[in-house]
C-alpha angles and dihedrals in degrees: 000000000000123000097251097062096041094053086053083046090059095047095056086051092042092054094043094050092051094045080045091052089043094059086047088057105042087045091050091050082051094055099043089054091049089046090052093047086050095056092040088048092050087044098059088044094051093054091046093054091059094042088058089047100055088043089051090059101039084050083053094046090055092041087057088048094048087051082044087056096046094050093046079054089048088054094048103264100103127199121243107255101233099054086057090054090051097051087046092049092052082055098057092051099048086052084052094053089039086053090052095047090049083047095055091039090052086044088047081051091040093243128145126189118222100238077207105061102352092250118164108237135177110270092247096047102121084190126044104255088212107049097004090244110153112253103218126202118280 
């Protein structure tokens, strides 16, 4: 093989190994971003799981004052009115925060829940896979 055609022969390897190493590289930058989505996704799930759970409880401790209202009621000692409304109002907002943080945790799975029969769907179903119901944008 003359010199000529060797070094042509080089060239050619040379270029392929770089535009190989290239590829590794640019695939190697796309895994490590999705790596570092995924963390951050468990992450903020993670953090809303714990959130919900807090809220559930407190949700639980006010639930057992308010019984504790009605049967002092019940014994003659009867609960003003508005502070029952109040107690039963801070539990409708808790079980409104609780419902946003179980939204975000079902969008962070890719999950979407059919408003029609509470299905879980895939995030990018147009139709309820379980009744056909559209699925309409949140």
């Amino acid at each position: 093989m003359d010199r000529e055609k060797w070094m042509d022969n080089w060239n050619k390897l040379r270029e392929s190994t770089c535009k190989t190493a290239e590829d590794v590289g640019t695939i190697a930058r796309a895994g490590a971003a999705k790596a570092a989505e995924t963390a951050q996704n468990v992450a903020a799930y993670g953090r809303l799981k714990v959130a919900v759970a807090e809220q559930k409880a407190e949700v639980n401790r006010r639930l057992r004052a308010i019984g504790e209202m009605v049967y002092a009621t019940h014994t003659g000692a009867p609960t003003d009115s508005d502070t029952m409304e109040e107690a039963l109002l801070a539990i409708d907002e808790l079980k409104s925060q609780i419902a946003a943080k179980e939204k975000e945790m079902q969008a962070i799975r890719g999950v979407r829940v059919c408003q029609t029969c509470g299905c879980a769907n895939d995030a990018e179903n147009a139709f309820c896979s379980n009744c056909g119901q559209p699925m309409g944008r949140d």
